[in-house]
LODOSE-587100 format. One record per residue (C-alpha): residue number from 1; residue in one letter; chain; x, y, z. Coordinates in nm, 2 decimals, m for minus. Layout:
<atom seq="NUM" type="A" mol="A" c1="X" c2="Y" c3="Z"/>
...
END
This chain:
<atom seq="1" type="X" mol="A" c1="0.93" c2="1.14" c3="2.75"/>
<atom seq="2" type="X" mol="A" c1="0.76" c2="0.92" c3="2.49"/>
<atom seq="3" type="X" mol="A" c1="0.47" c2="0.98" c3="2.27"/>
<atom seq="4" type="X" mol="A" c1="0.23" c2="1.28" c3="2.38"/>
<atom seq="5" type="X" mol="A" c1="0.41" c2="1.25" c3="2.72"/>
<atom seq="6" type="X" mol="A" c1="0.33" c2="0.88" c3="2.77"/>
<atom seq="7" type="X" mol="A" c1="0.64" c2="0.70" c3="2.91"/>
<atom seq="8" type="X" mol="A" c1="0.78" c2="0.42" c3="2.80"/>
<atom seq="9" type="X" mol="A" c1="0.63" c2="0.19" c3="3.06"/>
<atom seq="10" type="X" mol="A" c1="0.31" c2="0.31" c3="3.07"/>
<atom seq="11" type="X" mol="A" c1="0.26" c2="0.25" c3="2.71"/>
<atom seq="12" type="X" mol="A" c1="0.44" c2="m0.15" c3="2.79"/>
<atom seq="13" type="X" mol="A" c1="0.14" c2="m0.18" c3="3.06"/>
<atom seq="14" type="X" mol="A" c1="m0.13" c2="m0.03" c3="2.81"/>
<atom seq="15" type="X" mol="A" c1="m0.02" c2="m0.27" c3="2.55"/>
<atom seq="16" type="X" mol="A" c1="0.00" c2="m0.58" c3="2.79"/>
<atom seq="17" type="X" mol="A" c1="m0.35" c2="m0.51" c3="2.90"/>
<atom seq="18" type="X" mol="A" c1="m0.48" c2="m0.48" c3="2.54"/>
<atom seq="19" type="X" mol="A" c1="m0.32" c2="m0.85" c3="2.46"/>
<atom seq="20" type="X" mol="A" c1="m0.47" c2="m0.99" c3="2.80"/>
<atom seq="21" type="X" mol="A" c1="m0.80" c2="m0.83" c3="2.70"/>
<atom seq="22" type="X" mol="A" c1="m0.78" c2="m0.95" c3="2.32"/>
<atom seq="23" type="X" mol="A" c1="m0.55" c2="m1.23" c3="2.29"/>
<atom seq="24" type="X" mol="A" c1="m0.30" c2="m1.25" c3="2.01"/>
<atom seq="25" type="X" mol="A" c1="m0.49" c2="m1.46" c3="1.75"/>
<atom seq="26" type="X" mol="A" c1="m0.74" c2="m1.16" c3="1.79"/>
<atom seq="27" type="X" mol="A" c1="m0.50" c2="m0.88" c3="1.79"/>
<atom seq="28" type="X" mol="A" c1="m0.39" c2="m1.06" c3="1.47"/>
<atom seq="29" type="X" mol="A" c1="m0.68" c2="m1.05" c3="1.25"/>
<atom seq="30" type="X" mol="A" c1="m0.77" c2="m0.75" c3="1.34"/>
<atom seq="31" type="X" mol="A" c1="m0.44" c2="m0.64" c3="1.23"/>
<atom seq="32" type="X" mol="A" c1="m0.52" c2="m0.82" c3="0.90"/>
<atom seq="33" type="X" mol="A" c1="m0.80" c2="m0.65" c3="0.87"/>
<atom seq="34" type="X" mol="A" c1="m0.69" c2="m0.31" c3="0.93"/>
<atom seq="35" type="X" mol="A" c1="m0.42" c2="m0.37" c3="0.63"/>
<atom seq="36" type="X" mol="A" c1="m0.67" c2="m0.51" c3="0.40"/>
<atom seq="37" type="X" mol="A" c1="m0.92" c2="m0.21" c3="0.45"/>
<atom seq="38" type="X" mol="A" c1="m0.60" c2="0.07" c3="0.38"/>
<atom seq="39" type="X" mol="A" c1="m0.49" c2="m0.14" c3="0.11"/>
<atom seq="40" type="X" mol="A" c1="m0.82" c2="m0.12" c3="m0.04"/>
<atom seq="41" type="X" mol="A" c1="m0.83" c2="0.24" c3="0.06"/>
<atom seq="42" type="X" mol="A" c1="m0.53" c2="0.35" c3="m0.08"/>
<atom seq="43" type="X" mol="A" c1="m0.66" c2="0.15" c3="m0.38"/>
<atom seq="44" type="X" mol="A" c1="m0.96" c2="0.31" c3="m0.44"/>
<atom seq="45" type="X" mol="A" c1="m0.78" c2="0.66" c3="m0.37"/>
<atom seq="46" type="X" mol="A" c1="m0.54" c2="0.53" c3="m0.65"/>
<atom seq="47" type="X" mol="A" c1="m0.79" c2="0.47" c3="m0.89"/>
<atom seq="48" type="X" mol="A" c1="m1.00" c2="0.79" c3="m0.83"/>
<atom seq="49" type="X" mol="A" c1="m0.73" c2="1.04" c3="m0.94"/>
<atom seq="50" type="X" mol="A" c1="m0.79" c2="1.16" c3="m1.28"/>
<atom seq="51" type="X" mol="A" c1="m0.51" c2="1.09" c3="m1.54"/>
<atom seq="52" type="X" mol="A" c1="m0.24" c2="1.34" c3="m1.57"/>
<atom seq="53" type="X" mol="A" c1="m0.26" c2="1.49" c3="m1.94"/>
<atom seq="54" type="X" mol="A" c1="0.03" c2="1.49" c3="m2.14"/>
END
């Protein structure tokens, strides 16, 4: 069994329909994307905690 009870070749054919629906140049900026927004995210979370007193 693989994730949630997805097998593995179900999730192979879910992930070759998403490339034949957005193309690997797509895929990748979207991926860049998706890191820059956490990074700024975790950034921003970063930057909100209050400093720890001493």
């Amino acid at each position: 069994m693989g994730f949630g009870g997805i097998s593995m070749p179900q999730l192979l054919i879910v992930l070759a329909i998403i490339l034949l629906l957005f193309g690997t140049k797509r895929l990748g900026s979207i991926g860049e994307d998706l890191g820059g927004a956490l990074k700024g995210f975790r950034k921003a979370i970063k930057d909100d905690e209050p400093a720890e007193k001493s």
